[in-house]
C-alpha positions in Angstrom: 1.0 14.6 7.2 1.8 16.7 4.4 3.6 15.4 1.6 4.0 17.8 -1.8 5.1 15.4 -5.0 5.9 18.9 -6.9 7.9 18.1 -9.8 10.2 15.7 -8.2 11.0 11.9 -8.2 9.0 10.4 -5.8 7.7 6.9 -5.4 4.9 5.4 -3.0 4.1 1.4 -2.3 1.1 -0.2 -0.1 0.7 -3.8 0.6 -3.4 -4.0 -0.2 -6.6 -6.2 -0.1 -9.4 -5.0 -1.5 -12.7 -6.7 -0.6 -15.2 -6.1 -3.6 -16.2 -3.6 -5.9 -15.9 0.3 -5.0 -13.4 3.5 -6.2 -10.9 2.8 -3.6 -8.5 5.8 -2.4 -5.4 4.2 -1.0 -3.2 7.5 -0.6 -3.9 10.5 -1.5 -4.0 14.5 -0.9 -6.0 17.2 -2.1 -6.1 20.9 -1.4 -8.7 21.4 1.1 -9.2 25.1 0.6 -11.1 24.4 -1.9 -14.4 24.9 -1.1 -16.1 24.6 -4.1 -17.2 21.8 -6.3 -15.4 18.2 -6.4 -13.1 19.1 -9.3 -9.9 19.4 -6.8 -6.4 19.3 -7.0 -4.5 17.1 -6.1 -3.2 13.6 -6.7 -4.5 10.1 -5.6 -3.3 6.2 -6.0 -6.4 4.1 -6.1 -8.3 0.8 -7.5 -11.0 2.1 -9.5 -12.6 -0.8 -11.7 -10.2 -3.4 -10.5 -7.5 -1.4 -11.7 -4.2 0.4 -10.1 -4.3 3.8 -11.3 -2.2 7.4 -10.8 -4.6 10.2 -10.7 -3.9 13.3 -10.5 -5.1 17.5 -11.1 -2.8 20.4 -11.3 -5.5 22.9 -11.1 -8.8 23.5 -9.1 -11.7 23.3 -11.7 -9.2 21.4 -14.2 -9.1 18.5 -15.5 -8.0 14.6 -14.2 -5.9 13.0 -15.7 -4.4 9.8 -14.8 -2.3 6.6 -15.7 -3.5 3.0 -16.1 -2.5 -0.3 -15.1 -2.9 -3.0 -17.4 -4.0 -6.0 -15.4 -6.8 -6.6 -13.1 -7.1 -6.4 -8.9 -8.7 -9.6 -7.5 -10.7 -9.6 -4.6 -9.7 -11.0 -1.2 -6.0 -11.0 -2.0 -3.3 -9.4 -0.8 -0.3 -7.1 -3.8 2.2 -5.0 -3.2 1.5 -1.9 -5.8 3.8 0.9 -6.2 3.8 4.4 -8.1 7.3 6.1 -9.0 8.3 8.8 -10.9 11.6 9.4 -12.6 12.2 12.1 -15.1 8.6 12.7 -15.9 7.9 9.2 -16.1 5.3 7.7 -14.0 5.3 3.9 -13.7 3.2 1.6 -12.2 3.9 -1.9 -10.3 1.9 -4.5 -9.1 3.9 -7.4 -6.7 7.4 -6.2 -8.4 6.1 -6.2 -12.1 6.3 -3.5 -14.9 1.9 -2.9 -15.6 1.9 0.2 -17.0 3.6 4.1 -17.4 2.6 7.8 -18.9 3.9 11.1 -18.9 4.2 13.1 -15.4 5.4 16.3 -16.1 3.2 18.7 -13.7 3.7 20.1 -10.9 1.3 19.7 -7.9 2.4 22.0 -4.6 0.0 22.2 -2.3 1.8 23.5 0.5 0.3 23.4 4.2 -3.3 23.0 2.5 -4.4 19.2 2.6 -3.2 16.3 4.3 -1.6 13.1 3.3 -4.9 10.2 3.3 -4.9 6.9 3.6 -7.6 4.9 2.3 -10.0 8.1 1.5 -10.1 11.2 -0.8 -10.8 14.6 -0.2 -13.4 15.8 -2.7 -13.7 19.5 -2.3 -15.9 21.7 -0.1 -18.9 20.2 -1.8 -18.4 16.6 -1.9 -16.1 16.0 1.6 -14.6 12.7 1.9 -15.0 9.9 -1.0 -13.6 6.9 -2.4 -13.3 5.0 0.9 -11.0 2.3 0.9 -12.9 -1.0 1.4 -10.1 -3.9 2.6 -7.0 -3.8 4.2 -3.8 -2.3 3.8 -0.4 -2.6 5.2 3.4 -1.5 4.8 2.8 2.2 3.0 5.9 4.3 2.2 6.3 6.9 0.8 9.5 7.9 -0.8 11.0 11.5 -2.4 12.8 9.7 -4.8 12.5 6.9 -7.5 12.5 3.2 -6.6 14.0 1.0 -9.4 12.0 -2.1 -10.2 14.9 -3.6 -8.7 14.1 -1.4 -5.0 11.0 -2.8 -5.3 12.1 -6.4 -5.8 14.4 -5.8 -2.8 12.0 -4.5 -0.7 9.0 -7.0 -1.6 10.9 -9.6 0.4 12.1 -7.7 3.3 11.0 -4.9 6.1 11.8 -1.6 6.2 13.9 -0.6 8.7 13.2 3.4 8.4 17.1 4.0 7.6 16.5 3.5 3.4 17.7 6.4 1.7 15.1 8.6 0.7 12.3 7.3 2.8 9.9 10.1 4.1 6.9 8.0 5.9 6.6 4.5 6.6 3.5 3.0 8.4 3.7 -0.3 9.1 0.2 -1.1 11.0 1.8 -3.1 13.4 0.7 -1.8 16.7 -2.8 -3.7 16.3 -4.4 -1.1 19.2 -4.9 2.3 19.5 -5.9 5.5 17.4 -2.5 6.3 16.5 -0.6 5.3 13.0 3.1 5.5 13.7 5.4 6.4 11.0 8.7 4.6 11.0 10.7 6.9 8.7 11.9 8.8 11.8 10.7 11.6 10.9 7.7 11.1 13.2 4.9 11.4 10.1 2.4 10.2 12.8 -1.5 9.6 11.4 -4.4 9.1 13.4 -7.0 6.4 12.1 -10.4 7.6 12.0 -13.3 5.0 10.8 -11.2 2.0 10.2 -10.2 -0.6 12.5 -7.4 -2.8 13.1 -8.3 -6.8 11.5 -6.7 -9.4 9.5 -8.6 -10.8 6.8 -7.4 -14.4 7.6 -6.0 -15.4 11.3 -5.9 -19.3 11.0 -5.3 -21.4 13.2 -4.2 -23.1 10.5 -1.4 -21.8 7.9 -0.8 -23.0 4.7 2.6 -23.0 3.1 2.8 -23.9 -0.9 5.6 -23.3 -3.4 3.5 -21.9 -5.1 2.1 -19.2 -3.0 3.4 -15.8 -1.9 4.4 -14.0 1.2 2.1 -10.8 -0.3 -0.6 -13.5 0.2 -2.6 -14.0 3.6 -1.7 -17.7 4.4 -5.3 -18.9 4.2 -5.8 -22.3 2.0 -6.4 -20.5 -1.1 -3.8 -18.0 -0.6 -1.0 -19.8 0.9 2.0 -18.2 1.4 5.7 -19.3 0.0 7.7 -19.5 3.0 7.7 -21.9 5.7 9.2 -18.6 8.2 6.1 -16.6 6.8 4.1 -18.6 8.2 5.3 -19.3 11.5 5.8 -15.5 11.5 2.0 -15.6 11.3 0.8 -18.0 13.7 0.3 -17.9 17.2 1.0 -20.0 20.0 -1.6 -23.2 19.5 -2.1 -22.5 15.6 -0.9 -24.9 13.0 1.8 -24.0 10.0 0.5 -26.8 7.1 3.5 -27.2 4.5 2.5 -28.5 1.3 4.8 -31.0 -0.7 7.9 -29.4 -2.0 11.4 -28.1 -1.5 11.8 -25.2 0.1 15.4 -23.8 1.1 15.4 -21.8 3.7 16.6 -21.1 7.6 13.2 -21.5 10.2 13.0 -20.1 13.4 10.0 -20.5 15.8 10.7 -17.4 18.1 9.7 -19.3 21.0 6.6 -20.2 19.5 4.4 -23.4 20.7 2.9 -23.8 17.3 3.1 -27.2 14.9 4.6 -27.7 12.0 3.3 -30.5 9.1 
């Protein structure tokens, strides 16, 4: 998978649940002709001390430079984060919200010489592969254009269907078996998964529903999700979908499910 950011607009979001402390690479490409020491180029989205942060070198040898978030990643729960850049601005967003932005002005081409990672960095010649994502992850895109906080809004509460405008990979991790990590962009940006495995973090039997949960969240009791459909969406036939006191306006549909509702 090769995907040059350049000097262009270009945006990427990940659905992401980090498990504890550790520099975690969530995607990111590097020029792997470099043989040398671990000062690479190239450019990485990552936690690194509970942050989200935009990293990136224009040079071999140079220097990193990056931009912050301002709020902190909890452990063992799920956010949407997203990094888009629009006339030299880069801006950061964690579950659809503003937390933070700097200047993004270079250009990093790197041609045919690194691929596009996942949940790992390539640290030159001398230092291989570091920065291992520790978690799960879900729903990456990657875009070659801006998304507007309002995109991001928009596409917080619905799937992609591979037809958005600008969309260049889109790996859902839904196919739960197998080697292969299927892009659904349509332009076939295929990965193959290579030390990870597929899980859920939480897979009931019992979902909780809350109005004051999310759907980013994993329906466990201290993450419940928002939406009665998430989690019947969730369960499986046998499991239990617990809805807390509340109102909650929507259409459900039980897709043939055997499951119970309370």
């Amino acid at each position: 998978m090769y995907f040059d950011v350049g000097t262009s607009d270009f945006a990427i979001s990940a659905l992401i649940y980090v498990t504890g402390p550790q520099n975690h690479s969530i995607i990111s490409r590097a020029d792997e002709t470099w043989s040398s020491n671990g000062l690479v180029k190239g450019y990485k989205l990552s936690i690194y001390q509970n942050q989200l942060h935009f990293g990136y070198r224009t040079d071999n040898n140079g220097s990193w430079s990056v931009v912050n978030s301002d709020i902190d990643i909890e452990y063992n729960h799920w956010y949407n984060v997203v990094a888009t850049r629009s006339n030299n601005t880069l801006e950061l967003f964690v579950d659809g919200e503003s937390v933070g932005q700097g200047t993004f002005s270079e250009d990093i081409t790197l041609s045919g010489s690194g691929s596009l990672y996942l949940g790992r960095w390539w640290n030159g010649g001398g230092g291989g592969y570091t920065s291992h994502f520790q978690g799960s992850m879900d729903n990456v895109s990657f875009w070659d254009q801006a998304l507007t906080q309002e995109n991001i809004q928009t596409y917080l509460d619905s799937n992609l269907t591979g037809t958005e405008d600008g969309l260049s990979g889109c790996w859902k991790f839904n196919t739960n078996e197998g080697s292969v990590l299927y892009d659904h962009s349509g332009n076939a940006n295929h990965g193959w998964i290579n030390g990870a495995s597929w899980s859920r973090p939480y897979n009931g039997p019992v979902w909780y529903v809350s109005t004051e949960g999310s759907d980013d969240n994993d329906g466990s009791n201290g993450y419940p999700f928002a939406t009665i459909q998430k989690g019947i969406d969730a369960a499986s036939d046998g499991d239990t979908v617990l809805v807390s006191s509340g109102v909650y306006y929507e259409r459900i549909n039980f897709n043939g499910k055997n499951i119970a509702l309370v």
